[in-house]
Each structure stands twice: as structure tokens, then as C-alpha cells.
C-alpha positions as CSV (number, residue, x, y, z in Angstrom):
1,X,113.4,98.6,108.5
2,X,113.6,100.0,112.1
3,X,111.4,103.2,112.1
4,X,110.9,103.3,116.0
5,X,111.4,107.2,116.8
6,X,109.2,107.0,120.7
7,X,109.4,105.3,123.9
8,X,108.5,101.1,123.7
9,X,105.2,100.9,124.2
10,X,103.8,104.4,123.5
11,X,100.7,104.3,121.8
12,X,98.7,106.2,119.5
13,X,95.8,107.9,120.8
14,X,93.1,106.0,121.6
15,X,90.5,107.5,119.0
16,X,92.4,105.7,116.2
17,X,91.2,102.2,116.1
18,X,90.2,99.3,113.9
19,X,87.0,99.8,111.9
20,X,87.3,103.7,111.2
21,X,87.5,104.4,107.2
22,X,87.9,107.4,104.8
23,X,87.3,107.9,101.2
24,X,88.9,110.1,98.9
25,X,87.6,111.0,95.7
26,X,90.1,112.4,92.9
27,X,89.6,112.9,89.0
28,X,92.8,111.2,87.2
29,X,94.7,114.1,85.7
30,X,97.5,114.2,83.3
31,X,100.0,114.1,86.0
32,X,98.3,110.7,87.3
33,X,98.6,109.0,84.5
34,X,101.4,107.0,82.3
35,X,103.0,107.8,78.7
36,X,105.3,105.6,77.8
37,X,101.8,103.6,75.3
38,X,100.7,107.0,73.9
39,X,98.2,108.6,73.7
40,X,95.2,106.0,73.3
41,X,97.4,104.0,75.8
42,X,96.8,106.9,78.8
43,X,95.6,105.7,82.1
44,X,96.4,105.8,86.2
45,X,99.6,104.5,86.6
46,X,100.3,102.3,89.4
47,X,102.9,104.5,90.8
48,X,100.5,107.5,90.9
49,X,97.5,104.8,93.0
50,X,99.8,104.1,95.3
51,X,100.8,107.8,96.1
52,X,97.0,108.3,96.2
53,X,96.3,105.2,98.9
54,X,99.1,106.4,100.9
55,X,97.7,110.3,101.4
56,X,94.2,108.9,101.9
57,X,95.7,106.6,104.7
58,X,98.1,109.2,105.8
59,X,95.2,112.0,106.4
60,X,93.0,109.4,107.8
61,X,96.1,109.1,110.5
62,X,96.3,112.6,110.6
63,X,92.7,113.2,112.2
64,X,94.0,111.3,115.2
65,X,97.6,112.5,115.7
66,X,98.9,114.9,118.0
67,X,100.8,118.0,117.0
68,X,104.6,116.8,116.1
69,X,103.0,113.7,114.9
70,X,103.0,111.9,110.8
71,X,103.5,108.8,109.5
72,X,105.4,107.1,106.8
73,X,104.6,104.1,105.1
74,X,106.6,100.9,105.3
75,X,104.6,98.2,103.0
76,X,101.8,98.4,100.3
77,X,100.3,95.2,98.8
78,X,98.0,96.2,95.9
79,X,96.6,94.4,93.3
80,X,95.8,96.7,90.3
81,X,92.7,95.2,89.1
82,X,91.4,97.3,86.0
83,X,92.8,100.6,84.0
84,X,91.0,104.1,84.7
85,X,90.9,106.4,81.8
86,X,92.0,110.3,81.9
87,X,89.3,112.4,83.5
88,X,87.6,109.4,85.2
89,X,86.7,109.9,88.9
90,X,88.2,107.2,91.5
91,X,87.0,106.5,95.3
92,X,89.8,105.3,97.5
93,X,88.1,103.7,100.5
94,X,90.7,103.0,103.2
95,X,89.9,100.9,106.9
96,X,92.1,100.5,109.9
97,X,92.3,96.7,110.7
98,X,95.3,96.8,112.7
99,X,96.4,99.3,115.1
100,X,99.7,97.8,117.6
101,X,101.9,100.2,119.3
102,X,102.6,103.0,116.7
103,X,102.2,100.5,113.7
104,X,98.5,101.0,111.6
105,X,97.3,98.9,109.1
106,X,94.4,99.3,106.5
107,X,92.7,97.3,104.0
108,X,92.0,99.4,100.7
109,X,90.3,98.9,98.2
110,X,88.9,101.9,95.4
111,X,86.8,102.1,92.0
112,X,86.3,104.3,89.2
113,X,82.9,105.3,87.4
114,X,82.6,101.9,86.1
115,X,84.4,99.1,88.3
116,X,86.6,98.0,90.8
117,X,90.5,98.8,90.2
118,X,92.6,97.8,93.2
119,X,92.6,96.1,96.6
120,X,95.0,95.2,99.1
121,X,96.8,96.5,102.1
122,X,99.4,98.9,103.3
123,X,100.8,99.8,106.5
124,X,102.4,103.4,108.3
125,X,103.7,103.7,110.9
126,X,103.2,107.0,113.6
127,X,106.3,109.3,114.2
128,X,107.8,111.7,116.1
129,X,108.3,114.5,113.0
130,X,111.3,116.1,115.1
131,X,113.0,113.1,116.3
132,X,112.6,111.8,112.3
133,X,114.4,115.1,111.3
134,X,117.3,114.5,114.1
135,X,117.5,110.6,112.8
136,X,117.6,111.7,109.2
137,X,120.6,114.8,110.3
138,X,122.5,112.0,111.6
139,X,122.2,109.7,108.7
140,X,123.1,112.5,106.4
141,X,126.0,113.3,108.4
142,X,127.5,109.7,107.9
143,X,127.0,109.8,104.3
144,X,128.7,113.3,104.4
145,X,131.4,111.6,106.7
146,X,130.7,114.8,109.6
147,X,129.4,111.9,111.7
């Protein structure tokens, strides 16, 4: 997957380096958790961790962007280690370990009120919001055939 949207060898600002972290706590809600077992069976779903590591890693990035600038991710490695029960509390700790070019990478790892539930990695990579936009118009105008 090609994602480049800047100049080769533009950088991210200097301030966002290996070794910086964040933590975000969230309560598991309804929403975040799965159905399909029932009732007794509710717990975070895998799908709805995942959406939580990437915001935490996202905002972290965020802190360090300039204006006109996200991310989007483009790999998570997780290893979903325990359940979490509706209405338990979760810390997601994320930490840069890789930053090269525009690409960032962070080890995560987070816990509920009683144990560790997932490690792993996943990576983003910095953007150009307004060139994504132009990329994505041209895409859609292929699909569309207007391209």
C-alpha cells in the first residue's frame, strides 16, 4: 500500500520521536462490546480495541502535527490477551519506537481493572489531509469512470 502524499524525505517535526507515550482511559460501553454470545457472553470486542489503539495513537500524533496534517493506519499486530467485561475501565498505553520519514510506529500494550488484555504493535503513517482528499477525488473518479 503506497500512502506517500509529501515530498521524499520530508519529515515529521522533530518533537515526535521514539520514547514519547500516551494513555487513554475509556469505560467499555455497550457500543464497545460484542453480541453475537448474549448477554452473559458481553465483552470488548476486538474490533472495537483496535479502533480504540488507533485513536490513542492517532491523538498522540496529533500533538505533534502541523495544521493540514493526520495519519492513517497501515498495520496493527495485536494479541488479545484476556476479555473485559461491560462497564470495566481499560488503559491503553501507546510508545513511539520507530519514527522514519512520515512512517510512526508504537508498541501498545493496555489493561483493565484486573489484568493485562492486549499487546502488540501498529503503525500510521503522517499525511497531507488535502492532498489525501485530491488522491481519494481521483480514485473515485476512476471508479465513477469521469477519470
Amino acid at each position: 500500500m503506497v500512502v506517500e502524499t509529501l515530498r521524499v524525505g520530508e519529515l515529521v517535526k522533530e518533537s515526535l520521536r521514539p520514547g514519547l507515550s500516551r494513555i487513554n482511559r475509556i469505560e467499555v460501553d455497550r457500543d464497545r462490546t460484542i453480541g453475537f454470545m448474549g448477554e452473559e457472553g458481553r465483552v470488548y470486542g476486538t474490533p472495537y480495541l483496535v479502533r480504540d489503539i488507533e485513536m490513542t495513537c492517532r491523538e498522540l500524533i496529533l500533538e505533534h502535527a502541523d495544521a493540514g496534517e493526520d495519519s492513517v493506519g497501515t498495520d496493527v499486530s495485536i494479541k488479545h490477551l484476556a476479555p473485559t467485561l461491560l462497564g470495566m475501565k481499560v488503559e491503553i498505553a501507546v510508545t513511539v519506537t520507530l519514527v522514519e520519514g512520515r512512517r510512526v510506529v508504537f508498541e501498545i500494550s493496555a489493561k483493565d481493572d484486573v489484568e493485562q488484555i492486549c499487546t502488540g504493535t501498529h503503525g500510521r503513517f503522517v499525511v497531507d489531509v488535502n492532498k489525501t482528499f485530491q488522491r481519494l477525488k481521483a480514485k473515485a473518479a476512476k471508479v465513477t469512470g469521469s477519470g
